[in-house]
Structures are given as C-alpha cells and as structure tokens.
N, C-alpha and C positions, 0 to 999 in steps of 0.2 A: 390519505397517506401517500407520501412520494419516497422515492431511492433521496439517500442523502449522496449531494454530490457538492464539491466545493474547490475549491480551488486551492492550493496548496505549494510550498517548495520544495524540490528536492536537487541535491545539488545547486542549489543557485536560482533556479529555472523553474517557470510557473508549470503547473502540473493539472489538470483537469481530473482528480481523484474521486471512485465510487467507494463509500467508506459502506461495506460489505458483510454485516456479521455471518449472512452463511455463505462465506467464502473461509475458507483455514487458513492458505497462503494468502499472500499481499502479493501483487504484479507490477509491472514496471517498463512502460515501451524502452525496446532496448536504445533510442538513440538519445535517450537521457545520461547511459554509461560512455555514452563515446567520446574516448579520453582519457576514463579511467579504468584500464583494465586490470588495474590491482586490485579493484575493489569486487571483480569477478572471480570467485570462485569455485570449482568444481563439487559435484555429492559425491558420497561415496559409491553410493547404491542409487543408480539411475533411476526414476517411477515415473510410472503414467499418473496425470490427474483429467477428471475432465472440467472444462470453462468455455463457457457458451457456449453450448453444444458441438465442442469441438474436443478430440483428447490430445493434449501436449504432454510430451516426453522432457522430463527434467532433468539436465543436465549437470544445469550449475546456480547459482543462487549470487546474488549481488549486497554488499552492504553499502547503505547510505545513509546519507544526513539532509533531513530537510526540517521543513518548518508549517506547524499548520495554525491558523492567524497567528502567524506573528513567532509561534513558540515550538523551541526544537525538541527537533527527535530523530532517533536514529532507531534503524530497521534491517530487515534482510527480505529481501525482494527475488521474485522470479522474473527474470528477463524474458520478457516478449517480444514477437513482431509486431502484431496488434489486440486493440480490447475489444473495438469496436464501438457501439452507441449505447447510451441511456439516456432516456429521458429527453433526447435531441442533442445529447453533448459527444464529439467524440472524445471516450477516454486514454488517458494517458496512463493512469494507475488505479489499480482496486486495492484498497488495504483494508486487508480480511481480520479475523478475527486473534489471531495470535499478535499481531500489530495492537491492536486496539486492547487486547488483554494487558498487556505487556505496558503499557503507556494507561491502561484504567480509561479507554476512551469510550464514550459512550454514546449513544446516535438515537435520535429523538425523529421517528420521521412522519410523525402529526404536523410537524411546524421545521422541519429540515434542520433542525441545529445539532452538534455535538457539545460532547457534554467533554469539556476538555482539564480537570481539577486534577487528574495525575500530571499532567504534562505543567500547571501551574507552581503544583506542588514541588513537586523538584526532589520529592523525597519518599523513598520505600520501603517498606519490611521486606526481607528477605528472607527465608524459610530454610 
C-alpha cells in the first residue's frame, strides 16, 4: 500500500497533490493564489488545526478551480507556506476529505488510482 499522490491542476498550473482521506481540510502552497487575492477569503472564527506535526492557525480559506486527469473541479483550500514531502514528492496540495466527499472521489491505495465517477458524472442529488 502507498499514499496516493498525483499530479493535478489548479488554477492553470501543475500541482504535486496528496489525495488524503484522514486530512478534513484540503491545502494549497500559497504561491499558487498569487494574483488572485479575490479568491482569498477571511473565517469567521479563526482555529488551530494540526498537519504534520506542526499546528497552523486559520485564518482564511481560498476558492479555486482545477482539474484532476483531465476533469474539473472546484474547491475551498487552506493557504499554506509549505506541505513538505511524501513518498519523495514535494507537495504542493493535500485534498482531504470534505474535497473528495463533495466531488464522490475515491482513492485506491493497493494500486495508487482514484476512483473519479462524480467528477465524470457531472451530476448530484442534493439533499
């Protein structure tokens, strides 16, 4: 069994992402927003989380649009400095499990693939 890690877009731009079910949030090195600081948004209620044995203070949250093979999606991101490595990659974004809820993604990590049939599908129940 290995981390599934793959390669990805966001904003435009190739992305080195750890796809994460026990992470909650999704991360994002901050120099992938730089340019768009509209897409940066403040919380209300600031919180600590801990990620890599490190605890970051949450300030703000970023929306974006990328692509993973091929097929889009749009998300809300924690802006980082850095992720650091896995697996010998350094990463650029973790998308955790509310990402992958939301999008029906699913991560196979016997053979590294995700399981990508919400994001093909294009279509949702809503509750």
């Amino acid at each position: 069994m290995s981390r599934v890690i793959k390669t990805i877009e966001i904003e435009g731009e190739p992305a080195k992402a750890l796809f994460d079910t026990g992470a909650f949030h999704s991360y994002l090195l901050r120099r992938y927003l730089e340019g768009l600081p509209s897409r940066i948004v403040p919380v209300n209620n600031p919180y600590d989380v801990a990620l890599g044995g490190e605890t970051i203070h949450i300030t703000e949250r970023a929306l974006v649009n990328g692509k993973i093979e091929g097929l889009d999606f749009d998300t809300s991101l924690v802006p980082v400095d850095s992720l650091g490595k896995a697996n010998g990659h350094h990463l650029d974004a973790i998308i955790g499990a509310v990402t992958m809820e939301v999008w029906e993604i699913t991560v196979n990590p016997r053979d590294g693939t995700l399981g990508l049939e919400g994001l093909k599908r294009r279509e949702f129940t809503e509750y």
